[in-house]
C-alpha positions in Angstrom: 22.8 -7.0 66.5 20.9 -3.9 67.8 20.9 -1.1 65.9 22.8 0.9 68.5 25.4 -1.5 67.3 25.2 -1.5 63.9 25.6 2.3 64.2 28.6 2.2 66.3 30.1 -0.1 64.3 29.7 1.5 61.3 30.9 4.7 62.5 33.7 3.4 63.3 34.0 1.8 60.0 33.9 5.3 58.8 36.8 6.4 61.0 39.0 3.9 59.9 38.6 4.5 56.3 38.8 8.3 56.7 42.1 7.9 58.2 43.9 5.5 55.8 42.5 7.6 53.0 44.4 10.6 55.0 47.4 8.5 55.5 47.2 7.8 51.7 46.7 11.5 50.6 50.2 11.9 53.4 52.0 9.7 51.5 51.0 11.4 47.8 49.3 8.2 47.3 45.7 8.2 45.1 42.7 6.9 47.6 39.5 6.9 47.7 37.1 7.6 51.0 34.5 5.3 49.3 36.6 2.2 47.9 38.8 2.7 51.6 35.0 2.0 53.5 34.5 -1.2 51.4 37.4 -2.7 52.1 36.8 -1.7 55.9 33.4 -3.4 56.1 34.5 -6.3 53.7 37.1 -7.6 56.1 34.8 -6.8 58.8 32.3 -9.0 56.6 35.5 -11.8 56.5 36.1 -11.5 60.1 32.3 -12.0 61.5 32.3 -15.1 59.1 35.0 -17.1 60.8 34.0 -15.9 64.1 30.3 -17.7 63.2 32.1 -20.5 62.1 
């Protein structure tokens, strides 16, 4: 993967955990930006893994 990739990827990583941690703060729910981006990238992890496969 080129690192043109890796940054688009990851930036949209990014994205996606800003807004379910702003659809969480919405809903009066407790969220975290940080643990929202981890579970982003590990089922992005989970995904490229079974695409290899």
């Amino acid at each position: 993967m080129t690192d043109i990739q890796k940054e688009v990827k990851n930036a949209g990583q990014n994205l996606e955990a800003k807004a379910e941690t702003a659809k969480d703060h919405a809903e009066g729910k407790p969220s975290s930006e940080t643990l929202n981006k981890a579970k982003v990238k590990g089922e992005d992890i989970v995904q490229d893994v079974k695409r290899d496969l």
